[in-house]
VEXPA-256668 format. One record per residue (C-alpha): residue number from 1; x, y, z. Coordinates in nm, 3 decimals, always signed. Example, Ala and Ser with C-alpha at 12.3 -4.5 7.8 and 13.67 -1.06 7.14 Angstrom:
BEGIN
rec num 1; xx +1.230; yy -0.450; zz +0.780
rec num 2; xx +1.367; yy -0.106; zz +0.714
This chain:
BEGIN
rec num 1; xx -2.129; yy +0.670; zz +4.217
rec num 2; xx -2.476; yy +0.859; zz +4.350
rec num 3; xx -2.360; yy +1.126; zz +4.065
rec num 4; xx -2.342; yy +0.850; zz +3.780
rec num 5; xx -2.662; yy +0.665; zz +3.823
rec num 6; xx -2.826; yy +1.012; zz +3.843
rec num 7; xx -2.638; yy +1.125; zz +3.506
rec num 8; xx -2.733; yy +0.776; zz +3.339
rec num 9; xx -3.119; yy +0.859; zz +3.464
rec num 10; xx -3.109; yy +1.244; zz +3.303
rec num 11; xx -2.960; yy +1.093; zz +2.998
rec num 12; xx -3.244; yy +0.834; zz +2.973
rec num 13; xx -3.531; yy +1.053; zz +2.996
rec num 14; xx -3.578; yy +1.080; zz +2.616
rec num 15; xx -3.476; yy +0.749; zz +2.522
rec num 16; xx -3.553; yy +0.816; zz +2.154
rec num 17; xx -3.344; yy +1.135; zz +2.168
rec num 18; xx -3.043; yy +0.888; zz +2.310
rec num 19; xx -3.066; yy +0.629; zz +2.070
rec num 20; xx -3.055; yy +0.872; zz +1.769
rec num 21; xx -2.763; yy +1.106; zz +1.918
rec num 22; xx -2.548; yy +0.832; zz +2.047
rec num 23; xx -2.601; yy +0.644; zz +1.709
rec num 24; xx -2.536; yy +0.965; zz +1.506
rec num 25; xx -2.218; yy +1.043; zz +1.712
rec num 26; xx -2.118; yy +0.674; zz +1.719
rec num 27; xx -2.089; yy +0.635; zz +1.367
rec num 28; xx -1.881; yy +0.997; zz +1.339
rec num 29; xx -1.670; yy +0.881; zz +1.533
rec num 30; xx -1.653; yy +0.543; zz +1.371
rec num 31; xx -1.591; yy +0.690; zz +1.032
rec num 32; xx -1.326; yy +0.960; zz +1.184
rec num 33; xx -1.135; yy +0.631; zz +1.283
rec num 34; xx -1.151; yy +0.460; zz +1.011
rec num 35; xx -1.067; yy +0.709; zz +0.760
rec num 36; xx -0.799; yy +0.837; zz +0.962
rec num 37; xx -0.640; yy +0.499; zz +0.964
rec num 38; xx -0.718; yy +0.443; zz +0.568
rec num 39; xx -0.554; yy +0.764; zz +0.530
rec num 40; xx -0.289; yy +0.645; zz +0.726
rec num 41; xx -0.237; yy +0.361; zz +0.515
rec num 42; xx -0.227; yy +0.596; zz +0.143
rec num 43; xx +0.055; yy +0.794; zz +0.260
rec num 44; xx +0.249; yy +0.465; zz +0.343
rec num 45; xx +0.148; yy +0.299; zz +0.017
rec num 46; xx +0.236; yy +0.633; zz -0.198
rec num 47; xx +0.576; yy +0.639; zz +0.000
rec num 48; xx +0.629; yy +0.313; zz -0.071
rec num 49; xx +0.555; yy +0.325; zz -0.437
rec num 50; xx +0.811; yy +0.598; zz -0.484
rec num 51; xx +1.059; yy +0.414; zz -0.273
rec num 52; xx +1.055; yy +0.097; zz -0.496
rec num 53; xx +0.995; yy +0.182; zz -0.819
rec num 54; xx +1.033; yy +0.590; zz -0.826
rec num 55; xx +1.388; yy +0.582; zz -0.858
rec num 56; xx +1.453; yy +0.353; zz -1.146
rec num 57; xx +1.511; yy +0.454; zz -1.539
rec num 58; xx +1.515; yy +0.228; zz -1.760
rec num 59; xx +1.747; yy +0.232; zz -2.103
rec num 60; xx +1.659; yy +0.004; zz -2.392
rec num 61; xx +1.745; yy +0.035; zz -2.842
rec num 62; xx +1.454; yy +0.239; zz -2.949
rec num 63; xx +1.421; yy -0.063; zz -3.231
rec num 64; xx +1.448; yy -0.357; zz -2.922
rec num 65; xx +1.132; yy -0.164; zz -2.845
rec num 66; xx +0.967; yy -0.156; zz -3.168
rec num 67; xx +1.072; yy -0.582; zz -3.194
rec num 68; xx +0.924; yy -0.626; zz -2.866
rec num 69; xx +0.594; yy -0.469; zz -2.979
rec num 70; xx +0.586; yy -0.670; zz -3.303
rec num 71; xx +0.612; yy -0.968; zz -3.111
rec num 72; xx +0.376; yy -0.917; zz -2.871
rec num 73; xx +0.127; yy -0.875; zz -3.203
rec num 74; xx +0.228; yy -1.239; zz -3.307
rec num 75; xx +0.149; yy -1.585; zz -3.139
rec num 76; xx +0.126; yy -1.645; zz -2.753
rec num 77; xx +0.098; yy -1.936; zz -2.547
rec num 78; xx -0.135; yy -2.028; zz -2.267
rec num 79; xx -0.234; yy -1.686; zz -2.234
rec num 80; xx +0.146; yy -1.546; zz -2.249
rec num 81; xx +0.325; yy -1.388; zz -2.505
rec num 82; xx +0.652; yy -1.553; zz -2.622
rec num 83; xx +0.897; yy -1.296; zz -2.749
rec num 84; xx +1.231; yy -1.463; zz -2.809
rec num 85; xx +1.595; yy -1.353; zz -2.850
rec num 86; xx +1.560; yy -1.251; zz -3.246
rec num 87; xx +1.626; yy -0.966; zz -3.394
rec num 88; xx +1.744; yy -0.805; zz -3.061
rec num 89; xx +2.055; yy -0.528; zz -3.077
rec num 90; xx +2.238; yy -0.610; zz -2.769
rec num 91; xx +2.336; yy -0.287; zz -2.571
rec num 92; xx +2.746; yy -0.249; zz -2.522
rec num 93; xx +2.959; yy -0.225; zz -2.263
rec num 94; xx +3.082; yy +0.138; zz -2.380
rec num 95; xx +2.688; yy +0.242; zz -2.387
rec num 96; xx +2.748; yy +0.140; zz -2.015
rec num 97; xx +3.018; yy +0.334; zz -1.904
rec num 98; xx +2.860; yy +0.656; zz -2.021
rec num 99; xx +2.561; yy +0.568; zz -1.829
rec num 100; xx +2.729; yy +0.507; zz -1.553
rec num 101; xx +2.943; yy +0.832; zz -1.547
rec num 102; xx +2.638; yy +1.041; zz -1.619
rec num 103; xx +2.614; yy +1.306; zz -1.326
rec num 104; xx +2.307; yy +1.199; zz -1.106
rec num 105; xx +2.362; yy +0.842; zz -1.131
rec num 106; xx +2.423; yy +0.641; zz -0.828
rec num 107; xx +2.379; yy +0.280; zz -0.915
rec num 108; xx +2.349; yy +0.056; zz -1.235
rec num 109; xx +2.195; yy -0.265; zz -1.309
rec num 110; xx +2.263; yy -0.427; zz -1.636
rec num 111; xx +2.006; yy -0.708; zz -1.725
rec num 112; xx +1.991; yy -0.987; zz -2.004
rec num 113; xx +1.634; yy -1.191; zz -2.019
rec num 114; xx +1.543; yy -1.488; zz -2.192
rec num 115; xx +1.233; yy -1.670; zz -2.168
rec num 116; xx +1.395; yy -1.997; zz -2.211
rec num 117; xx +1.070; yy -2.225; zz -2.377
rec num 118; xx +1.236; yy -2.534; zz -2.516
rec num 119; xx +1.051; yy -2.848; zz -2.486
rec num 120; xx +0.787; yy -2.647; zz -2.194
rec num 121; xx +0.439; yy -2.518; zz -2.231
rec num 122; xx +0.507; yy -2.270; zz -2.021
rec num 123; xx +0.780; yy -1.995; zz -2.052
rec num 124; xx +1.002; yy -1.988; zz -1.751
rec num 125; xx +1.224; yy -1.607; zz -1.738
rec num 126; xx +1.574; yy -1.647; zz -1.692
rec num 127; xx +1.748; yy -1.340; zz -1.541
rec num 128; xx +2.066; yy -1.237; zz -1.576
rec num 129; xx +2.237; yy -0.943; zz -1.362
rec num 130; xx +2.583; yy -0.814; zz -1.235
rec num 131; xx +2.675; yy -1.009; zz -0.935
rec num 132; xx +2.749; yy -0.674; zz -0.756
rec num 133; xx +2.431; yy -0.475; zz -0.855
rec num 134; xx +2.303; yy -0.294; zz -0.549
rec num 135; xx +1.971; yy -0.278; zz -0.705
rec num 136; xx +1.768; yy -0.598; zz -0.765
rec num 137; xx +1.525; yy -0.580; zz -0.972
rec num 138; xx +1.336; yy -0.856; zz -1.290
rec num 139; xx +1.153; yy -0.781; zz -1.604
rec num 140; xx +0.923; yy -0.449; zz -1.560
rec num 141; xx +1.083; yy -0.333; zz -1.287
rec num 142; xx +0.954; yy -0.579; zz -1.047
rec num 143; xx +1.116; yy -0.594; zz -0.705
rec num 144; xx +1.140; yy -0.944; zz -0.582
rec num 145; xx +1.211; yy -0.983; zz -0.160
rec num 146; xx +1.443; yy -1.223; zz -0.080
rec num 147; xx +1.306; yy -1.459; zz +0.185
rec num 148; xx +1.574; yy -1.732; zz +0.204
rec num 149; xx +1.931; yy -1.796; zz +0.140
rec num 150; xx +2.164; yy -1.481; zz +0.047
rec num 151; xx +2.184; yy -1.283; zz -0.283
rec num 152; xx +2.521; yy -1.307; zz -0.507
rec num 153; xx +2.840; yy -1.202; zz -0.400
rec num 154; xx +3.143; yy -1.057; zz -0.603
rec num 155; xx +3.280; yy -1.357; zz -0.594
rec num 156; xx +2.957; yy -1.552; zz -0.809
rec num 157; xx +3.017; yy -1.368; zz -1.122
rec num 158; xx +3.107; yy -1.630; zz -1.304
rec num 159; xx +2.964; yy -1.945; zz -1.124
rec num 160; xx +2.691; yy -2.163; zz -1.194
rec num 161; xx +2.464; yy -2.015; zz -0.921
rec num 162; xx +2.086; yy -1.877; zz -0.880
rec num 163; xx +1.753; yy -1.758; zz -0.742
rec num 164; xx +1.489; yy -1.856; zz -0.760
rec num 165; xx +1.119; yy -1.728; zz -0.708
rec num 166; xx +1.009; yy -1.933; zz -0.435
rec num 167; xx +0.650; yy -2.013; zz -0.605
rec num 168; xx +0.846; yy -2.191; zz -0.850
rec num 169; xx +1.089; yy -2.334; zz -0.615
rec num 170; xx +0.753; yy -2.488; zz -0.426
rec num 171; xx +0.616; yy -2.642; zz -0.744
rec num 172; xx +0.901; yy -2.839; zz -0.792
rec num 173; xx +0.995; yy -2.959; zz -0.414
rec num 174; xx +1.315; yy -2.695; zz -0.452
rec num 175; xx +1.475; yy -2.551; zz -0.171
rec num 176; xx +1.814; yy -2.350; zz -0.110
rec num 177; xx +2.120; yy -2.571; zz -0.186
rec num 178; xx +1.888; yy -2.796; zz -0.438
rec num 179; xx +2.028; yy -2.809; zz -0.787
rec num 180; xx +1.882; yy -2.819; zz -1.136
rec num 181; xx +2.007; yy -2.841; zz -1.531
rec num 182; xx +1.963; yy -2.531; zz -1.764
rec num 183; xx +2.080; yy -2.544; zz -2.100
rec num 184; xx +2.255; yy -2.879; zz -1.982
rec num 185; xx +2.518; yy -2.680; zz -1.686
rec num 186; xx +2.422; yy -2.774; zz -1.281
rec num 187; xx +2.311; yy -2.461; zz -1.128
rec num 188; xx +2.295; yy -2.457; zz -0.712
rec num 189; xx +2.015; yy -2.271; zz -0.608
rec num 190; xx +2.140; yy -2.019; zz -0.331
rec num 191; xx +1.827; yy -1.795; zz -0.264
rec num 192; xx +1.446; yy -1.824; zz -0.285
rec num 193; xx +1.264; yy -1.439; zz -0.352
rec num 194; xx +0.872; yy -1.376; zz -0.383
rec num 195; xx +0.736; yy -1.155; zz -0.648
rec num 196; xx +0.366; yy -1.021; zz -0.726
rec num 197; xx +0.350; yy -1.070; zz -1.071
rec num 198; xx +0.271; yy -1.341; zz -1.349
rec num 199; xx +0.633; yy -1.338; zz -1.553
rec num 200; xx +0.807; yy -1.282; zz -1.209
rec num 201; xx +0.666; yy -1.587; zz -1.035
rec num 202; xx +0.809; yy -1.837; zz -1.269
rec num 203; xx +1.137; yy -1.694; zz -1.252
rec num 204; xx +1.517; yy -1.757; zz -1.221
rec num 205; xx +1.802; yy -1.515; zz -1.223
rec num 206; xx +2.195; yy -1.594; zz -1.231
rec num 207; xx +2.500; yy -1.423; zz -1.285
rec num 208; xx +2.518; yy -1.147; zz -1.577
rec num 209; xx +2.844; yy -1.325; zz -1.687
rec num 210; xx +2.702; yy -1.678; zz -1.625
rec num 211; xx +2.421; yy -1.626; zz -1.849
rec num 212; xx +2.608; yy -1.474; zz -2.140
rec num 213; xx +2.803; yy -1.774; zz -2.120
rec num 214; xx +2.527; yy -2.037; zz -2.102
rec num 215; xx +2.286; yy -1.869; zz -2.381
rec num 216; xx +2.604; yy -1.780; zz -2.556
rec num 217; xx +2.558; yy -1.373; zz -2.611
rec num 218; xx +2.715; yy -1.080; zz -2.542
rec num 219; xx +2.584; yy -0.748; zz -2.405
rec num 220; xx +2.290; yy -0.663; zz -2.247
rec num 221; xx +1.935; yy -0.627; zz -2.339
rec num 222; xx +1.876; yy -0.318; zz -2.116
rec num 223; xx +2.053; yy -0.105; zz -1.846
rec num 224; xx +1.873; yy +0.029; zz -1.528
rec num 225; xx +2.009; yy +0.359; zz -1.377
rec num 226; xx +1.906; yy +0.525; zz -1.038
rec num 227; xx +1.861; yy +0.834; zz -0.951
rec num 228; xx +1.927; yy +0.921; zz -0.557
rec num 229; xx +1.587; yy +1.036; zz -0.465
rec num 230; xx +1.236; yy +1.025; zz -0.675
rec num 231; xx +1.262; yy +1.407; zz -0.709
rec num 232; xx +1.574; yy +1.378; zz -0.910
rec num 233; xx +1.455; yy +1.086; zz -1.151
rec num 234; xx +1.345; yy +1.308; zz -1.461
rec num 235; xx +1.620; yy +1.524; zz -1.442
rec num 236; xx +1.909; yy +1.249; zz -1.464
rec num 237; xx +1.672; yy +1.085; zz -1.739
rec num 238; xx +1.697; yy +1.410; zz -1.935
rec num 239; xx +2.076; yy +1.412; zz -1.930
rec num 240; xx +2.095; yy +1.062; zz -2.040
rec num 241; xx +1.812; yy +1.095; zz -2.339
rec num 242; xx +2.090; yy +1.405; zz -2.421
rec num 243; xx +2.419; yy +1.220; zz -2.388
rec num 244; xx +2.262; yy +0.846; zz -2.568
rec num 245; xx +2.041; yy +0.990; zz -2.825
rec num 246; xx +1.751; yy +0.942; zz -3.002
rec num 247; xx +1.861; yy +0.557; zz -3.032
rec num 248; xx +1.794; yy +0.463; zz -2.708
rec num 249; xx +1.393; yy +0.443; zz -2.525
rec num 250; xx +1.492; yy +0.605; zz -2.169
rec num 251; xx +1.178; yy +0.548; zz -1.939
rec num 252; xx +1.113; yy +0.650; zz -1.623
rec num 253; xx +0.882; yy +0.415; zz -1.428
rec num 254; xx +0.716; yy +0.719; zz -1.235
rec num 255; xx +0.548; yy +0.732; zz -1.608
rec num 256; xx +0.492; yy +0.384; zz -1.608
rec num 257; xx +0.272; yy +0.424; zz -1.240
rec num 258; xx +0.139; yy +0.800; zz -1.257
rec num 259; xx -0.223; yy +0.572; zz -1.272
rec num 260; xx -0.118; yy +0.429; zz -0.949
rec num 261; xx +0.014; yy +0.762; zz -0.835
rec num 262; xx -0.341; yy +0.970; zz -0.933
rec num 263; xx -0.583; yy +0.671; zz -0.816
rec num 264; xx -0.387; yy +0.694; zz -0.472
rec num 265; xx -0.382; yy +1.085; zz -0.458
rec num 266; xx -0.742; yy +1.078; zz -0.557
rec num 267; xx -0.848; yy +0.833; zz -0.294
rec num 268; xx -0.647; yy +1.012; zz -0.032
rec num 269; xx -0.859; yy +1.311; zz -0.126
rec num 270; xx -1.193; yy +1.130; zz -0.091
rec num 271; xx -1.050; yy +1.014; zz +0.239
rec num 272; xx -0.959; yy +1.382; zz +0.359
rec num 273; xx -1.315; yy +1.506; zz +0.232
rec num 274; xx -1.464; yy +1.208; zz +0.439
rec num 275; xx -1.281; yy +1.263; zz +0.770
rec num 276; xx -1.368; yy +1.644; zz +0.742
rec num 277; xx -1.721; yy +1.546; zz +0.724
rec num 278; xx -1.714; yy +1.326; zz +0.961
rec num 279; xx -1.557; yy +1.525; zz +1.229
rec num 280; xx -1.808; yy +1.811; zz +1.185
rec num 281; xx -2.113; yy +1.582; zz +1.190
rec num 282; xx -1.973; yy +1.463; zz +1.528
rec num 283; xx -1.920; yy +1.783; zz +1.634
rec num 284; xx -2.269; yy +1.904; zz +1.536
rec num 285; xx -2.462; yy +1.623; zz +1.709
rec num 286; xx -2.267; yy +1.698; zz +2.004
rec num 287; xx -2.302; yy +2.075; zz +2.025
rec num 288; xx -2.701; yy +1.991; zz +1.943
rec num 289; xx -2.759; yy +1.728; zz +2.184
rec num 290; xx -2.556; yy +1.898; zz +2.473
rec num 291; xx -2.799; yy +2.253; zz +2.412
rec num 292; xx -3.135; yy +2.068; zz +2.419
rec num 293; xx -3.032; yy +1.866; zz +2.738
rec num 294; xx -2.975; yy +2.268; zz +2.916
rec num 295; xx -3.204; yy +2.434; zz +2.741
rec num 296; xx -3.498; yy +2.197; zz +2.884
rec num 297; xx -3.356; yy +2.194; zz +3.195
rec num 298; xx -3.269; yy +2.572; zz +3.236
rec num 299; xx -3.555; yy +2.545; zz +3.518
rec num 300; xx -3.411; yy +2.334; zz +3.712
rec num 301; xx -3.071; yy +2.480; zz +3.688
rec num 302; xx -3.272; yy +2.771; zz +3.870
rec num 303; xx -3.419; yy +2.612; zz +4.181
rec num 304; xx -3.065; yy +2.404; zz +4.267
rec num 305; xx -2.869; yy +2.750; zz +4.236
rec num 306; xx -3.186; yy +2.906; zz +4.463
rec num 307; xx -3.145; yy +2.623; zz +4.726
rec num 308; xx -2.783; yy +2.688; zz +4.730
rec num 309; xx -2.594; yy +2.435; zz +4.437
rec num 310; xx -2.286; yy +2.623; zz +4.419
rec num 311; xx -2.163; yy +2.690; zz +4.004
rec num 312; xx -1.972; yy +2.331; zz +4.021
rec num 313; xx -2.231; yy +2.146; zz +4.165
rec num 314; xx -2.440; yy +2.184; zz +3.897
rec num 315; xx -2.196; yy +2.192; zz +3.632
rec num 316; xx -2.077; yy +1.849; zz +3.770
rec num 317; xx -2.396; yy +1.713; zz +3.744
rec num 318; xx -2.422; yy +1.791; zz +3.351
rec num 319; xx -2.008; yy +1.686; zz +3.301
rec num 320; xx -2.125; yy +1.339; zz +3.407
rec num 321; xx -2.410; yy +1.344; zz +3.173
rec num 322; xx -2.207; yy +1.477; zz +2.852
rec num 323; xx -1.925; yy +1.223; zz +2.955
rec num 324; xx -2.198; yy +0.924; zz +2.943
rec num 325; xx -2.347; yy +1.044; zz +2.606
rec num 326; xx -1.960; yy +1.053; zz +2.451
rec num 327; xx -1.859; yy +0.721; zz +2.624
rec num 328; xx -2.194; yy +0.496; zz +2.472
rec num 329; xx -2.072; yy +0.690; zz +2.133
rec num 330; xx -1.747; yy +0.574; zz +2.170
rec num 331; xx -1.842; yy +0.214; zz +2.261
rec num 332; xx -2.086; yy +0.200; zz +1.959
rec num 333; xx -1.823; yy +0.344; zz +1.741
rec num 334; xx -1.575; yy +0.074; zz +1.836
rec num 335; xx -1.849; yy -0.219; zz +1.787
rec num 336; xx -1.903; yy -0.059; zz +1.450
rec num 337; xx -1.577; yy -0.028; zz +1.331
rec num 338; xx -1.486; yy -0.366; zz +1.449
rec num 339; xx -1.796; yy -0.503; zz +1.236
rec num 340; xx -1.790; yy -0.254; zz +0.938
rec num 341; xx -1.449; yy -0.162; zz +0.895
rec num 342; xx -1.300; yy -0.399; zz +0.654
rec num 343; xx -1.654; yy -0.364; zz +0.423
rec num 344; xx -1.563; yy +0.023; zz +0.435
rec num 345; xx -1.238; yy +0.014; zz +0.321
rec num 346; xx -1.356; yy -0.194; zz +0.037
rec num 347; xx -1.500; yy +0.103; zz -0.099
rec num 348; xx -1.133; yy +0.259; zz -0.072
rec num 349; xx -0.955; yy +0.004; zz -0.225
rec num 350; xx -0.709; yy +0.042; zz -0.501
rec num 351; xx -0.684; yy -0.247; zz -0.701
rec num 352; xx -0.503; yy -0.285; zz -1.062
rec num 353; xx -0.727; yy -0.521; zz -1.286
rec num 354; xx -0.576; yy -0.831; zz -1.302
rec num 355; xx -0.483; yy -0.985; zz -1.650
rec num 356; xx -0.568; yy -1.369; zz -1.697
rec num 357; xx -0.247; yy -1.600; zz -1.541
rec num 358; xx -0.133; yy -1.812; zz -1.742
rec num 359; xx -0.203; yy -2.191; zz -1.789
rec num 360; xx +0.000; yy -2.436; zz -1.596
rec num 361; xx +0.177; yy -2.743; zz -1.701
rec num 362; xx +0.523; yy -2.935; zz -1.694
rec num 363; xx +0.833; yy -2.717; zz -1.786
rec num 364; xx +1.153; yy -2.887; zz -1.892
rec num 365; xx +1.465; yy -2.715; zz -1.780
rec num 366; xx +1.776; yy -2.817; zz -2.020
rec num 367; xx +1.608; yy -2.980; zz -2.308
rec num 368; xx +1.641; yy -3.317; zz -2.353
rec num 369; xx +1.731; yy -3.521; zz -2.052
rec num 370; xx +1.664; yy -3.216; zz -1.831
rec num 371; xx +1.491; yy -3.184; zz -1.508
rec num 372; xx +1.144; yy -3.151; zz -1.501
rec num 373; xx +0.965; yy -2.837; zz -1.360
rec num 374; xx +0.617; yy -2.747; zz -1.263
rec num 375; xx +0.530; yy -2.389; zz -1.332
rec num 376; xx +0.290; yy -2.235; zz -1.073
rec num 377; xx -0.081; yy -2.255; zz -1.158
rec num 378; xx -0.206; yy -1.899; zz -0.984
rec num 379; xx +0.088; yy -1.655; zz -0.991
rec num 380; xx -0.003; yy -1.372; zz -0.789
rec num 381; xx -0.069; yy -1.043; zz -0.972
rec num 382; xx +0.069; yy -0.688; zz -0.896
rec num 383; xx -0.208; yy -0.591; zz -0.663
rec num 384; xx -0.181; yy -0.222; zz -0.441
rec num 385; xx -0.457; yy -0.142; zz -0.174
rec num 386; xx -0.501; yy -0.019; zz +0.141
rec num 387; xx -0.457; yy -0.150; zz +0.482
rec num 388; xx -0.822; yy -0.227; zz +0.619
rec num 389; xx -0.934; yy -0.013; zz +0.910
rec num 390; xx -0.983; yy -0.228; zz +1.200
rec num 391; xx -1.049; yy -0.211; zz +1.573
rec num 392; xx -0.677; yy -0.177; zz +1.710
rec num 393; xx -0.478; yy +0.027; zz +1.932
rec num 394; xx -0.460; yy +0.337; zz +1.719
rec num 395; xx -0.837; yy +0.322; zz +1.605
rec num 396; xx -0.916; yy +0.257; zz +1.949
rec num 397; xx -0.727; yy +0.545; zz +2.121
rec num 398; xx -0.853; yy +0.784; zz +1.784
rec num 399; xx -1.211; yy +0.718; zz +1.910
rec num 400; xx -1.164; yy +0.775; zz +2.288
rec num 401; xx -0.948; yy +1.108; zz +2.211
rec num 402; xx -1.220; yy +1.270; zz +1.999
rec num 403; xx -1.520; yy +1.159; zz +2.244
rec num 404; xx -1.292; yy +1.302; zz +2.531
rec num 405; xx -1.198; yy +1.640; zz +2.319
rec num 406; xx -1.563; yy +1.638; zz +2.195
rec num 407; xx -1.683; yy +1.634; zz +2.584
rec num 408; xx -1.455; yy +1.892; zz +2.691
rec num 409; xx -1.560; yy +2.132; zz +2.418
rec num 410; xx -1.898; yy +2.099; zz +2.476
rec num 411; xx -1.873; yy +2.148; zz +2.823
rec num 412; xx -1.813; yy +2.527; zz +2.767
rec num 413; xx -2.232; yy +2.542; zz +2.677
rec num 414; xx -2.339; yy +2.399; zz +3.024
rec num 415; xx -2.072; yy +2.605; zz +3.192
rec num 416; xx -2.191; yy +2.953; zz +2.965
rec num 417; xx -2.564; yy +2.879; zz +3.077
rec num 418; xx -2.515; yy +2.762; zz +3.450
rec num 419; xx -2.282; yy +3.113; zz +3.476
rec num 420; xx -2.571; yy +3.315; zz +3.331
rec num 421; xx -2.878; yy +3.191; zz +3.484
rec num 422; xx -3.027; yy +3.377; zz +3.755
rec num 423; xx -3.245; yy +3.194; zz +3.993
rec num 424; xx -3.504; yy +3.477; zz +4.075
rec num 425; xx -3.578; yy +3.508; zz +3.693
rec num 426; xx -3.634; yy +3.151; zz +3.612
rec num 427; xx -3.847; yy +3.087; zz +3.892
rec num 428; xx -4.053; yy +3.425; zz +3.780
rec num 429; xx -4.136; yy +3.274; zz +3.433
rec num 430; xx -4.191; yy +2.956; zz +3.589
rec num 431; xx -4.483; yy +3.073; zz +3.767
């Protein structure tokens, strides 16, 4: 304890000379924390971009495309673009097969869309897939997550069944096992899924087969294949651009995000630059700090070796003061990051800009005589960003580890000075 209050005393001799080395070495370490945990948070995000969306390739009719653009240039509707069935060349079931049989495939989903607008102010997205697609996945490649009820079994392929987006589902007082009329047949809802974009939140998908029935088509608008890994995406969408033809748009969505995929590699690399600099300022303040407290005491390192301080004695003494200059850094880095962290990773936030929603109003389901719906007013918007670096176990334990490594390498200087001082020639130039 004696040693302590003597090593807080040394320590507080220059009190200016504390404030500005423990505040220098506070915020190191502060910033080493929080842009190892930002960090932290990129390589999750990247991974899972490419998990959800880096496998998929999507196969539409070149000329679908080239309607779907043409309609997009014509009239929209509170803000969103109404692109009916017209006009579209519905894909085959042969066009199908050889998809699936292409080598490199492991999973299809066929799809059929229609924004169903009869009677409504708002469009409401009606989704058709295959009742046994292992992959499930809306307009754009939009991954919903399933929060309630169960997902369609084999057995649902031709019933009168479906999800819906739960945002829509809550604007209407729906829940699972609620029904509701489209195109005048009693679907049972049997799921509720969340989604983080405008067309996706006012959603419903039912069976493939269903569908086809109720709009009365046949076919499907476009075909998703999946590749087993991201690495292997462009190579199975070069074997089926070879084996459809120049008739058929294959896209791979990795082109569809390489914006995401650069703004998160380049803020990664602005982290890594960060951290780097970070560390070594810490490390320099340190090293600094540590050789003026010897240097100006090199005297009387002499006369307590000359009146017998044995090597660890001494070193001891200036341990306890390096451990005290760390340990105020540390606590002042933890205040700080608890305080400034979430503004910081502000600055490292990766944020898509955000298109205006869509007006709200009452959507009729069925035409006339159907149920009324209410689509949402603020659908939520893809949005990717980073976790915000907070005060938390691993922040905590990143600070204490670096002011305990930084304390243990620093103690080679006292140890290298104490070992090399010779009493009789300190005392010599002291007089």
């Amino acid at each position: 304890m004696k040693l302590l209050i003597r090593s807080i005393r040394n320590v507080l001799r220059s009190p200016l000379r504390l404030v500005l080395v423990v505040a220098l070495l506070g915020t190191s370490l502060m910033f080493v924390a929080a842009m190892t945990s930002l960090s932290t948070s990129a390589q999750q995000e990247l991974a899972t971009v490419h998990k959800q969306v880096g496998t998929a390739i999507t196969i539409n009719y070149a000329s679908n495309d080239s309607v779907s653009s043409t309609s997009r240039n014509g009239g929209s509707q509170g803000g969103v673009t109404i692109s009916g069935p017209k006009n579209i060349t519905l894909i085959p079931n042969s066009t199908v097969q050889k998809v699936e049989s292409t080598r490199g495939v492991v999973s299809t989903q066929e799809s059929l869309t229609r924004p169903y607008t009869e009677q409504i102010s708002v469009p409401v997205l009606v989704n058709g897939i295959s009742s046994n697609a292992s992959h499930f996945t809306l307009q754009g490649g939009t991954t919903p997550t399933l929060v309630s009820g169960r997902s369609f079994h084999d057995n649902d392929a031709n019933a009168y069944v479906a999800m819906m987006s739960q945002s829509l589902a809550k604007s209407n007082h729906l829940k699972v096992g609620s029904t509701f009329t489209l195109k005048g047949k009693t679907f049972t809802i049997i799921g509720l899924y969340t989604t983080s974009d405008q067309f996706s939140g006012s959603s419903i998908v039912v069976p493939l087969a269903t569908m086809q029935k109720v709009f009365g088509v046949k076919g499907v608008d476009s075909i998703t294949a999946y590749a087993a890994n991201y690495e292997q995406v462009e190579t199975v969408a070069t074997r089926l651009r070879n084996a459809l033809g120049k008739q058929f748009d294959v896209v791979t969505q990795d082109a569809q995000y390489n914006n995401v995929f650069s703004a998160l590699g380049a803020t990664q690399n602005t982290i890594q630059l960060a951290l780097i600099i970070s560390v070594s300022i810490a490390v320099v303040v340190i090293i600094f700090a540590v050789l003026m407290l010897v240097r100006e005491r090199t005297i009387e390192i002499g006369i307590l070796k000359a009146i017998g301080a044995s090597h660890l004695q001494v070193l001891r003494q200036f341990w306890a003061e390096i451990v005290t200059l760390s340990a105020s850094a540390a606590v002042l880095a933890a205040l700080l990051l608890a305080t400034l962290g979430p503004t910081i990773s502000q600055r490292f936030d990766i944020s898509p800009p955000s298109s205006p929603g869509a007006s709200s109003g009452p959507v009729t389901i069925g035409g006339p005589g159907g149920q009324i719906f209410q689509a949402p007013s603020n659908p939520n918007l893809s949005n990717i960003h980073l976790a915000a670096a907070t005060l938390n176990a691993q922040t905590l334990l990143i600070i204490l580890g670096l002011g305990i490594g930084l304390a243990l390498l620093t103690s080679v200087i006292p140890t290298w000075f104490v070992s090399h001082i010779k009493p009789a020639e300190v005392l010599r130039k002291a007089n």
